[in-house]
C-alpha positions as CSV (number, residue, x, y, z in Angstrom):
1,X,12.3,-6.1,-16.4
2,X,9.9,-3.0,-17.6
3,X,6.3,-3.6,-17.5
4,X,3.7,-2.3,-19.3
5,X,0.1,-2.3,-18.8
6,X,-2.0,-0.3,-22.0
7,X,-5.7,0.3,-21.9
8,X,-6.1,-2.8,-19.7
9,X,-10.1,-3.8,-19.7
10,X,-11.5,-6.9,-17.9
11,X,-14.7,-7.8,-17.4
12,X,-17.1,-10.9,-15.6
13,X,-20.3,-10.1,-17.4
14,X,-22.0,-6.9,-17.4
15,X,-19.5,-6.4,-14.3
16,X,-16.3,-4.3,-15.6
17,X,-13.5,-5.1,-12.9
18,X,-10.8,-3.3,-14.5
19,X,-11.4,-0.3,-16.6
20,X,-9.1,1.1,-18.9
21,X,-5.4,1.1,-16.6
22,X,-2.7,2.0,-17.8
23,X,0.5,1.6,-16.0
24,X,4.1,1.4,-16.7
25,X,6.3,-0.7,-13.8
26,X,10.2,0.1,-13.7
27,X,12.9,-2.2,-14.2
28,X,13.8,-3.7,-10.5
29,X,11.0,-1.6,-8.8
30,X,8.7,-3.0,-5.8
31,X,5.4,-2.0,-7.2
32,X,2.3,-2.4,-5.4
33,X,-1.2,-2.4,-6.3
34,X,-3.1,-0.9,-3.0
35,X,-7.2,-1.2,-2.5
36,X,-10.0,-2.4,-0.9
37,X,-11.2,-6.4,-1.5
38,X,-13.2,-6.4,-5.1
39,X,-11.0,-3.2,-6.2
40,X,-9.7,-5.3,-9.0
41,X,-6.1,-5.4,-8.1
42,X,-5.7,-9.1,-7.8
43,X,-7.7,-9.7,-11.2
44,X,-5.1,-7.6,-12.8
45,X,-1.9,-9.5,-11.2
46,X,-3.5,-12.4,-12.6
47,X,-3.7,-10.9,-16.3
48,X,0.0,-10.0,-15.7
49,X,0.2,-14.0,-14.9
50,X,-1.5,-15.3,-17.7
51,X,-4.7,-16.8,-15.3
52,X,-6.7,-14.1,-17.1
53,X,-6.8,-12.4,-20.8
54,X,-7.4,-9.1,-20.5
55,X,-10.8,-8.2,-23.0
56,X,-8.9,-5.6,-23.8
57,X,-5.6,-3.5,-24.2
58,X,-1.8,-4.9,-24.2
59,X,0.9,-6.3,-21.8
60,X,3.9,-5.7,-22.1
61,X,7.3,-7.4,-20.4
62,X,10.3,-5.4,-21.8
63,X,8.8,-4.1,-24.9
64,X,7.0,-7.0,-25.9
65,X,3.5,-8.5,-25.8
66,X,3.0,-11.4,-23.3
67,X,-0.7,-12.0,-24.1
68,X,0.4,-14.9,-26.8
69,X,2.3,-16.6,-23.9
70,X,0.6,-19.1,-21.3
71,X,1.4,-18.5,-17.8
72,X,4.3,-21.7,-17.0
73,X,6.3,-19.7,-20.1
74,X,5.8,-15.9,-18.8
75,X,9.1,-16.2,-16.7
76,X,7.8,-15.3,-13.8
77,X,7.0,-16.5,-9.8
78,X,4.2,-16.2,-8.1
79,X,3.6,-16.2,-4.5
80,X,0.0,-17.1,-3.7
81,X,-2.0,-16.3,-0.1
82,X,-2.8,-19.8,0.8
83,X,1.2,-20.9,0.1
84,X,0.0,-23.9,-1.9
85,X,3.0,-25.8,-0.9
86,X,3.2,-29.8,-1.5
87,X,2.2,-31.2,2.2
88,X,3.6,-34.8,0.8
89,X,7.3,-33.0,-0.6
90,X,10.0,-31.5,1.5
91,X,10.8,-28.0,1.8
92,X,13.9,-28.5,-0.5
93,X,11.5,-30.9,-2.4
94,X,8.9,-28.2,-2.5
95,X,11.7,-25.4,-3.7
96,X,13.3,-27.7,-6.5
97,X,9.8,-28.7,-7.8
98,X,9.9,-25.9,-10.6
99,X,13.4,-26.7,-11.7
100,X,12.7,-30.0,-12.5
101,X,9.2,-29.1,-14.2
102,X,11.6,-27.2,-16.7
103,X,13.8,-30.1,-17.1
104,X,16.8,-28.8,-15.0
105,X,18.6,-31.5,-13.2
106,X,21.3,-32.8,-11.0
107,X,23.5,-30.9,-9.2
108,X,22.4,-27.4,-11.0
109,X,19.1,-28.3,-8.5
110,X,20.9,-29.1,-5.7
111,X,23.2,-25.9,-5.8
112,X,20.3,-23.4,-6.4
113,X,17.9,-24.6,-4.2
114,X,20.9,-24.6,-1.5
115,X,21.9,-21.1,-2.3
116,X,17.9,-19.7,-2.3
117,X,17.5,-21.7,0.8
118,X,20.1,-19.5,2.1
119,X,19.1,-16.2,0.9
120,X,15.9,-16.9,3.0
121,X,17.3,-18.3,5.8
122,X,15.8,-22.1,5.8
123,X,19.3,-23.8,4.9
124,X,18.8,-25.8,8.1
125,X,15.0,-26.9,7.5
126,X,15.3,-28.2,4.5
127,X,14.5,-31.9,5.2
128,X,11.2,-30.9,7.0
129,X,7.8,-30.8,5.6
130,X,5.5,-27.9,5.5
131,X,3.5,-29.5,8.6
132,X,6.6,-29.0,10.6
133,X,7.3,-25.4,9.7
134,X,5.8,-22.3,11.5
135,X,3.4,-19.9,9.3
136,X,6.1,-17.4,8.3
137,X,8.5,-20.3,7.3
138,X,5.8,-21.9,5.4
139,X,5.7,-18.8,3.8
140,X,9.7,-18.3,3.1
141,X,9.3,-22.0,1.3
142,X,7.1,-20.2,-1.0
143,X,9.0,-17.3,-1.9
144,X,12.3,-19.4,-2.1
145,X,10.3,-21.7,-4.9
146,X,9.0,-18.1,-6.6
147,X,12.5,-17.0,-7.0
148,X,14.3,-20.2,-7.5
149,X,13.4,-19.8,-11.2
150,X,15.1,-16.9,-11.1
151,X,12.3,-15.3,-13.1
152,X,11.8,-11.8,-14.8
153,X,8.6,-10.8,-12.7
154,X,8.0,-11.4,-9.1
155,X,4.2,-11.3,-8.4
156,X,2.7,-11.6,-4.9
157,X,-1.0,-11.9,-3.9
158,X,-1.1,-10.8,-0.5
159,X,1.2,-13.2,0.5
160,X,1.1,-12.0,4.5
161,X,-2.4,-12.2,4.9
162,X,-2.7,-15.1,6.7
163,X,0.0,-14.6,9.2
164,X,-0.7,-12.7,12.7
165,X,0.6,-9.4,13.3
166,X,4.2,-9.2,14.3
167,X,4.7,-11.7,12.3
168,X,3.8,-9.6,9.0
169,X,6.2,-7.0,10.1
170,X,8.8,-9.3,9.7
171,X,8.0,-10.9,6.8
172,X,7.6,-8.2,5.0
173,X,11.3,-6.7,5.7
174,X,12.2,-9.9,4.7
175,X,10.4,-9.8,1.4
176,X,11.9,-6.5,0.9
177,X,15.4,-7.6,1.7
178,X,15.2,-10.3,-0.6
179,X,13.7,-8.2,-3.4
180,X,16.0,-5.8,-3.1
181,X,19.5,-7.9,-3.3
182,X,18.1,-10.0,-6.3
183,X,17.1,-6.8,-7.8
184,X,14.0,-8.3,-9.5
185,X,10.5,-6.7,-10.5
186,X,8.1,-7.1,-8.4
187,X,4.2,-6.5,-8.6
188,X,2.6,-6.8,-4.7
189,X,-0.9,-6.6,-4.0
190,X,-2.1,-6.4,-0.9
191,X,-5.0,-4.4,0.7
192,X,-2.8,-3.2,3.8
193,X,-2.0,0.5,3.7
194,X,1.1,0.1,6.3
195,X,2.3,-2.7,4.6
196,X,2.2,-1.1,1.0
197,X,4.2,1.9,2.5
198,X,6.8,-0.4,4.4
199,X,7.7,-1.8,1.3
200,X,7.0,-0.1,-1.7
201,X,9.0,1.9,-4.0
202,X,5.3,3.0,-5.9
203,X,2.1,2.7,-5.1
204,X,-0.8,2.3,-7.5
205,X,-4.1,3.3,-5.7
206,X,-7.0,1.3,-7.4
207,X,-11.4,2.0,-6.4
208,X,-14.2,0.1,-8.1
209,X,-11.6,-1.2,-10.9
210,X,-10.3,2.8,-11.7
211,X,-6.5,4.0,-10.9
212,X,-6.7,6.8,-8.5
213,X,-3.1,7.3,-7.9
214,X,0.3,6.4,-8.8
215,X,2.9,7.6,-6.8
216,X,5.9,7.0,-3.9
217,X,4.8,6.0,-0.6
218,X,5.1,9.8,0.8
219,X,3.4,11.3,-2.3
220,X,0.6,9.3,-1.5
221,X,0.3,9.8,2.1
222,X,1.1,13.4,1.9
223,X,-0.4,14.7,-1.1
224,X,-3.3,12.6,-2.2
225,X,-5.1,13.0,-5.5
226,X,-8.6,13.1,-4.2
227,X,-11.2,12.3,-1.5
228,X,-10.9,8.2,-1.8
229,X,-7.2,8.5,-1.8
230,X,-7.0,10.5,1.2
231,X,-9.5,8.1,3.0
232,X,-8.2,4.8,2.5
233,X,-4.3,6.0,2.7
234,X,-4.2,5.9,6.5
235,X,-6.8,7.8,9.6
236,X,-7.3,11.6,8.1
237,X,-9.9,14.2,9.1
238,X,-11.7,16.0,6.3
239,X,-13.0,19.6,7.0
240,X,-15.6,21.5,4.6
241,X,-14.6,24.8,4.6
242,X,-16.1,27.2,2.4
243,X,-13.5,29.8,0.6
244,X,-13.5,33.7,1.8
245,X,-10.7,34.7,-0.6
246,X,-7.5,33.6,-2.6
247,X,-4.6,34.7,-3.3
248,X,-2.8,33.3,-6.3
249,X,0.3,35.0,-5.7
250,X,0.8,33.5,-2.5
251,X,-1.0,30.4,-3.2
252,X,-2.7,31.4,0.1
253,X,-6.5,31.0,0.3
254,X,-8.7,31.9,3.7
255,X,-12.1,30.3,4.0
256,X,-14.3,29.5,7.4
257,X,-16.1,26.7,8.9
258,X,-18.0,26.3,12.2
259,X,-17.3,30.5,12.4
260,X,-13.4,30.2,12.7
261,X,-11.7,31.6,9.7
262,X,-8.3,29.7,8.6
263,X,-5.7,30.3,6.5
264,X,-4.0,27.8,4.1
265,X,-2.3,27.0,0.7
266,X,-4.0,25.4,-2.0
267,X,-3.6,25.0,-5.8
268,X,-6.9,27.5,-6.4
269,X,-9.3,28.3,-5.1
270,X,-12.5,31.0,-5.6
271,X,-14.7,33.1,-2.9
272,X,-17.8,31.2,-1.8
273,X,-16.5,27.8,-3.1
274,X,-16.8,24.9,-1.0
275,X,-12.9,24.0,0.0
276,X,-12.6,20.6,1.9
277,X,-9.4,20.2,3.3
278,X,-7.7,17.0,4.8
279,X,-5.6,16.5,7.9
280,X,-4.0,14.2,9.3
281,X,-4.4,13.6,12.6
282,X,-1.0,14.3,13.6
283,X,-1.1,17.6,11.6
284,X,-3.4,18.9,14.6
285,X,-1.3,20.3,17.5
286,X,-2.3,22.1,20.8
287,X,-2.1,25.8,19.7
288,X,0.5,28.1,21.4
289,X,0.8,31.4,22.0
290,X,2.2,31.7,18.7
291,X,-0.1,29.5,16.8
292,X,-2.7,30.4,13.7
293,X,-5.4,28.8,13.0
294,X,-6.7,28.0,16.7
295,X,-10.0,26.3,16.6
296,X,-11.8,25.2,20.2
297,X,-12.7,21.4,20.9
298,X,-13.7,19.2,23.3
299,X,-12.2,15.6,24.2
300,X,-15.1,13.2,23.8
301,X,-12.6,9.8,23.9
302,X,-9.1,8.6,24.5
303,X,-7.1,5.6,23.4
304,X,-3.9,4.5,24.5
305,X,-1.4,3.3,22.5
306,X,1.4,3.1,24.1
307,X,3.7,5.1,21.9
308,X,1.0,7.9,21.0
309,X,-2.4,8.7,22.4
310,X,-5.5,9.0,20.3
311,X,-7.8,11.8,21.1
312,X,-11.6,12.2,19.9
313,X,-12.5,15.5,19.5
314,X,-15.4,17.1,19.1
315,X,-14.8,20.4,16.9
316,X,-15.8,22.5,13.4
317,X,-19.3,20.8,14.1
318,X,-17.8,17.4,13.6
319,X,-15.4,15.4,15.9
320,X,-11.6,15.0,14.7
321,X,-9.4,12.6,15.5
322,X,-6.2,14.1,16.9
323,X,-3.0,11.9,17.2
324,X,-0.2,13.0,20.1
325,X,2.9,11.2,21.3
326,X,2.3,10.3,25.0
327,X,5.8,11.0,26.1
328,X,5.2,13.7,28.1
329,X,2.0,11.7,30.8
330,X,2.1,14.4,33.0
331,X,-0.3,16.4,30.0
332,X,-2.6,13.6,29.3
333,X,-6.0,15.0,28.6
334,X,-8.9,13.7,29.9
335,X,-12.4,12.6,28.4
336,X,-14.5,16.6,28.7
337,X,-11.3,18.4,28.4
338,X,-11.7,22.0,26.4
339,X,-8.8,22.3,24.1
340,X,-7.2,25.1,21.7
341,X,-6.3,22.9,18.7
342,X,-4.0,24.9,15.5
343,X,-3.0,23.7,11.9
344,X,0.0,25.1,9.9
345,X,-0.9,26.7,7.1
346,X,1.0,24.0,4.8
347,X,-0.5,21.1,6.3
348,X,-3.8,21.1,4.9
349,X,-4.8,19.2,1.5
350,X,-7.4,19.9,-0.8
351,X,-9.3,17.1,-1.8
352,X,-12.4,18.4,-4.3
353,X,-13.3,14.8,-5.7
């Protein structure tokens, strides 16, 4: 099912939580709506529901307007943050209670709840009650009664949010898994970066109610669209550098800051401009004897974790985080270390807004 979102406004007062999106959602896709709390990505999941009218602007579920239809006749299932599962009904109780709220019965119930049951591998817990179940199977009950419907439109409102850490992980695979063998639309929100990569096909980037960015996963990560993108989409290091020269055959601009002069690509660029570039902190790399753009620092911190080790450095004026794997102990560096740090010349990103 294709989903369309034109000129979406909403507002609570004089408070405009959505402003003017417009967004279109592929048929099948896994589509998540990324931001910080009060963004207004949950408000617009909602509209896409039918809690909330938009004040303004369409939506549209393969080519045609919704906003006539209440939410129990949109067609789709919704998986809340809280679960909201009966306590007093079973878990195949809980999964069959939509079926029978749209008047399917006997063994049509039976067979489908068995077979969703299944899917998310509960089959044997279906007698039990949602007091007996762990967090993540509390929250497979709710996913299996979302999809037993077999709606057009998945929507889920940060339905991991509530479970602890390793948990998440392996929830969400399962989420995915499921999403991807029933082949359904699906609209995720959720405010965790790492989780909107893991299991996203797009990524809608949302700030104070404005769309910053659609794009894959990688786009996103790699090649944000501005400052707020680059910020919130995983640790980065931004560096004000102020443009010497540019090139625009090469695409190759050279511009200094804290005295060392670098050299990188960018879209364009002008002498004396103000260039600020982002990096990633495992862009940054001990330099070689081969290396360009070698800047000096000095270790102020280091964190261990385990599979990489997390390095505080002061440099440029400002201190940078710098990210290496810690396979190699024997070259751990120590807090008051100097250091030779490099870039490649196609690692940095502009970011002017």
């Amino acid at each position: 099912m294709v989903i369309e979102l034109k000129n979406i406004v909403k507002r609570f007062g004089q408070n405009t939580v959505v402003n003017h999106v417009d967004l279109t959602i592929g048929d099948g896709e896994f589509f998540t709506l990324l931001g910080p709390s009060g963004c207004g990505k949950t408000t617009l999941l909602r509209m896409i529901a039918g809690f909330n009218d938009p004040d303004e602007g369409d939506i549209l579920f393969g080519g045609e307007s919704i906003l006539h239809l209440p939410a129990h006749k949109r067609d789709t299932g919704m998986v809340f943050q809280n679960y909201a599962l009966f306590p007093h009904l079973s878990v195949e109780e809980n999964v069959a209670y939509g079926l029978r709220a749209r008047g399917i019965k006997g063994k049509e119930v039976k067979d489908r709840v068995r077979d969703i049951l299944e899917s998310v591998q509960l089959g044997d817990l279906a007698s039990r009650y949602p007091r007996q179940l762990s967090g993540g199977q509390q929250q497979r009950v709710a996913l299996a009664r979302a999809l037993v419907i077999r709606p057009r439109v998945l929507l889920c409102d940060e339905p991991l949010s509530n479970l602890d850490a390793k948990l998440r992980v392996s929830m969400r695979e399962e989420i995915r898994r499921i999403q991807q063998n029933l082949g359904i639309t699906t609209v995720y929100v959720t405010h965790d970066q790492e989780e909107a990569m893991a299991v996203s096909d797009r990524i809608a980037i949302f700030y104070a109610g404005h769309l910053q960015q659609v794009a894959s996963p990688a786009d996103i990560y790699f090649t944000p669209a501005n400052r707020f993108t680059a910020e919130f989409m995983g640790s980065c290091n931004i560096v004000e550098t102020q443009c010497t020269a540019f090139d625009a055959e090469s695409g190759m601009a050279k511009a200094v800051c804290g005295g060392v002069e670098f050299s990188f690509r960018t879209e364009q660029a002008e002498a004396g401009e103000v260039l600020p570039i982002m990096l990633r902190p495992d862009w940054i790399e001990p330099a070689t004897a081969d290396s360009v753009n070698v800047f000096p620092g000095v270790v102020r911190e280091r964190m261990f974790l385990g599979d990489s080790i997390v390095y505080q450095v002061e440099a440029l004026g400002r201190t940078l985080r710098v990210d290496m794997p810690s396979v190699n102990r024997g070259r751990m560096l120590n807090t008051g270390d100097n250091i030779a740090l490099s870039f490649a010349p196609e690692s940095p990103v502009t970011v002017r807004k």
